[in-house]
Structures are given as C-alpha cells and as structure tokens.
C-alpha positions in Angstrom: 0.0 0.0 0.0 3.0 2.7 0.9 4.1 1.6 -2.8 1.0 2.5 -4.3 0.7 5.6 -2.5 4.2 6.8 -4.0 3.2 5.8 -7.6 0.4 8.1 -7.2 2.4 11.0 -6.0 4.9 10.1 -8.8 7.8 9.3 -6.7 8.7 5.5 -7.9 10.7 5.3 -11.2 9.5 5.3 -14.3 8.0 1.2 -16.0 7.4 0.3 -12.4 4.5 -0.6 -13.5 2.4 -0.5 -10.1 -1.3 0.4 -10.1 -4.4 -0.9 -9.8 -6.0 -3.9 -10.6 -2.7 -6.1 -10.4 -3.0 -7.5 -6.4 -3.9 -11.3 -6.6 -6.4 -11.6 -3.9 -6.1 -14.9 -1.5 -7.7 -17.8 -2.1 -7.6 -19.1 1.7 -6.3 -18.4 5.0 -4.7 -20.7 6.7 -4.7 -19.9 10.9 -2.7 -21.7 12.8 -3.5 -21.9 17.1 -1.4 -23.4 19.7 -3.5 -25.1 22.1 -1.1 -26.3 24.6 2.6 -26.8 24.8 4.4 -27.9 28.0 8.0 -28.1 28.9 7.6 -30.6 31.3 4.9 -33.1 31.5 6.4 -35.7 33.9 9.0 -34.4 36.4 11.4 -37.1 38.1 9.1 -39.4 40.2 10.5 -42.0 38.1 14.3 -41.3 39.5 13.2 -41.5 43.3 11.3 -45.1 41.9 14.3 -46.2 40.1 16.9 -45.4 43.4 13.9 -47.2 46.0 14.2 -50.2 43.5 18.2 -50.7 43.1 20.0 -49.3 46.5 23.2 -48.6 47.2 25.5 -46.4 45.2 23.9 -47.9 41.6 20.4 -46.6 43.5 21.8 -43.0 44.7 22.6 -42.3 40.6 19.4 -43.9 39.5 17.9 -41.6 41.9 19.1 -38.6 39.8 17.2 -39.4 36.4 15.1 -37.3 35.3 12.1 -37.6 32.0 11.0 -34.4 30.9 8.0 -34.9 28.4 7.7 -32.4 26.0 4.3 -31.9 24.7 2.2 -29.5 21.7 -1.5 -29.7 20.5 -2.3 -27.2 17.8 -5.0 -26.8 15.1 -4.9 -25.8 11.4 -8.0 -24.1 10.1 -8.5 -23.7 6.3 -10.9 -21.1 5.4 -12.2 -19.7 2.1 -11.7 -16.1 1.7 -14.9 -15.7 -0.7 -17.5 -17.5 1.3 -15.9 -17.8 4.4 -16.6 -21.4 4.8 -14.1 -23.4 7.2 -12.7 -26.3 4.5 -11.0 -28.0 7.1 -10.2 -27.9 10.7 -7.2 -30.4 11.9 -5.5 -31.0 15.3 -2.0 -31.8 15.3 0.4 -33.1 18.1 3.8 -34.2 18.9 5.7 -35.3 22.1 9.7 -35.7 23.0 10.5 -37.0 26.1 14.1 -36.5 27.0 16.5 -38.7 29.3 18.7 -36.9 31.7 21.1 -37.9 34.6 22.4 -35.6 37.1 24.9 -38.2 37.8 28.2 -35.9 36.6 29.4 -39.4 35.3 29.5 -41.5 38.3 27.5 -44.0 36.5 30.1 -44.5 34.1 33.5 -44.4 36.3 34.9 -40.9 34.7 34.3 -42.0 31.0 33.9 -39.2 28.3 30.5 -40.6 28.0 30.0 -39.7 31.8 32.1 -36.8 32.0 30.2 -35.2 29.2 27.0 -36.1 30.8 24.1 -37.7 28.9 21.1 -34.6 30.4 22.9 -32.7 27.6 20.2 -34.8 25.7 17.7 -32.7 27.0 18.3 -29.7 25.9 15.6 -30.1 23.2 13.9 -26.7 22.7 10.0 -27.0 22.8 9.4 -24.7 19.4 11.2 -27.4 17.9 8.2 -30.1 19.4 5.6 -27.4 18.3 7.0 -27.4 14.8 6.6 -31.1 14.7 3.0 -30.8 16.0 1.8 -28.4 12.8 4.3 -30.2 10.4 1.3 -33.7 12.0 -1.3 -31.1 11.7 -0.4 -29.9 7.9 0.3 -33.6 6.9 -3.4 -34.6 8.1 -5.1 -31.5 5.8 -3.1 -32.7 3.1 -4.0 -36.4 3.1 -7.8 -35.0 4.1 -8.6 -32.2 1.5 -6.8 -34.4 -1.2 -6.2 -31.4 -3.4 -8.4 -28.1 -3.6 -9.9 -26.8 -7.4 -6.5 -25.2 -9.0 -9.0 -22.0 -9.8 -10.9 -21.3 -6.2 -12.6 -18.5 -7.8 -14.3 -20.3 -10.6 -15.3 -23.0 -8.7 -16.7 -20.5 -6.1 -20.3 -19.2 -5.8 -20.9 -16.2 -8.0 -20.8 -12.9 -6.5 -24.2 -11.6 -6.2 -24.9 -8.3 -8.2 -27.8 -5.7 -8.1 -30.1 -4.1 -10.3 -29.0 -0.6 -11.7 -32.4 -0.5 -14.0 -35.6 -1.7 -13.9 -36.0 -4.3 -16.1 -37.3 -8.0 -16.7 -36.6 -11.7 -16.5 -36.9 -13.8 -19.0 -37.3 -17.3 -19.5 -34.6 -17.5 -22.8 -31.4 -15.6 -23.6 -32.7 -14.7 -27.0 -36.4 -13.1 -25.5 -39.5 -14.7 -24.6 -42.1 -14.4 -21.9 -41.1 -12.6 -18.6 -40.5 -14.8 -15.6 -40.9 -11.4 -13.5 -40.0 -7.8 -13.2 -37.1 -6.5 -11.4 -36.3 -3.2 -9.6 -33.5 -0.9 -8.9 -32.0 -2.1 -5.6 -33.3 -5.6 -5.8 -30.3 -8.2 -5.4 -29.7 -11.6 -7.6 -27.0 -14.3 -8.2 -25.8 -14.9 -11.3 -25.8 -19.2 -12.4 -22.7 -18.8 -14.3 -24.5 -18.9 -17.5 -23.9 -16.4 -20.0 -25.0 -15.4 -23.6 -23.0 -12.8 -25.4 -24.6 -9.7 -23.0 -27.4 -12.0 -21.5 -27.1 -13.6 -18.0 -28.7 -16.0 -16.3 -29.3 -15.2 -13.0 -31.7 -16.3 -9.7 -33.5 -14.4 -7.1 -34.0 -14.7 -3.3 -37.5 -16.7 -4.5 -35.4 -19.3 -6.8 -36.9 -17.4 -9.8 -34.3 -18.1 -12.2 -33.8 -16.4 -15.9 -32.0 -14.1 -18.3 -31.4 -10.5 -18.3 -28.9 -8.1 -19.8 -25.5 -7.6 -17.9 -25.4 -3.9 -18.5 -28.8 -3.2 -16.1 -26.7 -4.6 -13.2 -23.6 -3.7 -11.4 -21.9 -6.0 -9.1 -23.2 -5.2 -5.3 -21.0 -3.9 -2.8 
C-alpha cells in the first residue's frame, strides 16, 4: 500500500509498473492456534522409583534421572476467503520425552560418555516439538482435503450483483415471456450462464432467468 501511494504521488521510477487492478487476492487463510505446549509433563518421580528399586551407590545415581515430556497440541484451520466457509479444521500433536542424569558421570566411572553427561540430551527446545505438531497437523489436511480446485474463484459461488435499472426476466437468452420484473435495488445471483450480453441469474425466491448484464452492477 506505501508503494501505491508513491506511484500516485509520482515518486517511484519510471515502467514500475504499479497500479491498480494487479493484487492477486487470496484464495484461503490458513490460521494456525497453539492449544497447549508444555515443557515438562512428567517431572522425576521416576528417579526417586528407580533409586527405591536398586540401592546402594547404583540406586543413589538412579535416583538422579530425570524424563521431561515435551508436549504440543495445535490446530490448522482452512478457510475460504470468498465465502468464508471453514474447509477444514485439523488437530496436530507431537511429544519428545528427553533422558537426563544428574549423575556428573558416576555411573560410568569418569568416561567421556559420563564426563560429558548424557542430560545434555535434553536440551531439546519446545518450538522445535511445536514445529513437529503443525508439520502432524499440515500432513493430516493434506492427506484429508486431497487437493483443492487449481481455480478457487471459478469454482466459487458467483458474487451476487444488483439491479441498476428496472427491467425483466426472462425465461430465454434470445427473448421470450417474462419470468418477472425486477427493480432498482433488488439483489440476484448470477448461475454462471452467460450469452454474449445475457445472464442468467436467480432471485431470493429461486426465480431463475435471463437478463442483460449492462442493467446490473456488481453489489458492494
């Protein structure tokens, strides 16, 4: 929009060629929500279990384990920009559950296994488990929607249009009888059937005929 507004006030360079009438408009909207995430679902119960279970020294480093669960639910919704119908709605989740010890190596008699110390295993940030739950979620709209209509517009319902002068419908393109009479103001929906200038077109009472494109205007 700042663009446009300079190549109105003349201040982009020459052949830019930016105006109006050249913005693709959207198809859909895809809105992503995070429903949950949680950097630690468990906590280390399972440590105090493990050093309960084994004793002595073995038991005092079992004691020290700790499983943090890493968790995400989100949703992908799909909507259609021109009727603003939701074409799919899908949930996504993913989980990592990462195995420390607070040992410093004891385990493992001064190794560089030990030494190192395995919780560095843990340090799994939880954007990365989010990104796995959408990259579920995405893969589930895919294998759902199986493909949308590669023009979203034509395959759309017609925008409706209004009457600009008063006029009739008829029951052919090329004349006939009059199905009824229309007014300025009064609203209809085109079929998608056309004939040179003719349209056919319904109203709110499912009347359906033909009338001539230039006594209508698209309604805003």
């Amino acid at each position: 929009m700042r663009e446009r507004e300079l190549a109105a006030g003349g201040e982009l360079r020459g052949g830019s060629n930016l105006g109006k009438g050249q913005v693709k408009a959207a198809d859909y909207v895809l809105v992503p929500d995070l429903i949950s995430s949680n950097r630690n679902a468990s906590g280390s119960a399972i440590g105090g279990l493990f050093g309960g279970l084994i004793g002595g020294t073995a038991g005092a480093v079992a004691s020290k384990i700790t499983l943090n669960s890493k968790t995400a639910d989100v949703v992908l919704t799909l909507t259609d920009v021109r009727s603003s119908e939701q074409v799919a709605m899908v949930e996504g989740n993913a989980k990592k559950t990462d195995l420390g010890f607070g040992a410093g190596g004891a385990l493992f008699g001064g190794s560089a296994l030990g030494a190192a110390g395995v919780g560095g295993y843990a340090n799994t940030e939880i954007g990365q488990v989010i990104t796995l739950a959408y990259l579920d979620a995405y893969t589930k709209m895919v294998s759902q929607l199986g493909g949308l209509s590669g023009n979203a517009s034509q395959s759309n319902a017609r925008q409706a249009v209004t009457v600009t002068t008063p006029g009739k419908l008829l029951n052919s393109p090329g004349g006939g009888s009059a199905v009824r009479n229309v007014t300025v103001g009064m609203v209809l929906y085109p079929t998608g059937n056309k004939q040179g200038a003719m349209w056919e077109v319904e109203d709110e009472l499912g009347n359906k005929g033909w009338i001539n494109s230039t006594l209508l205007q698209l309604s805003r």
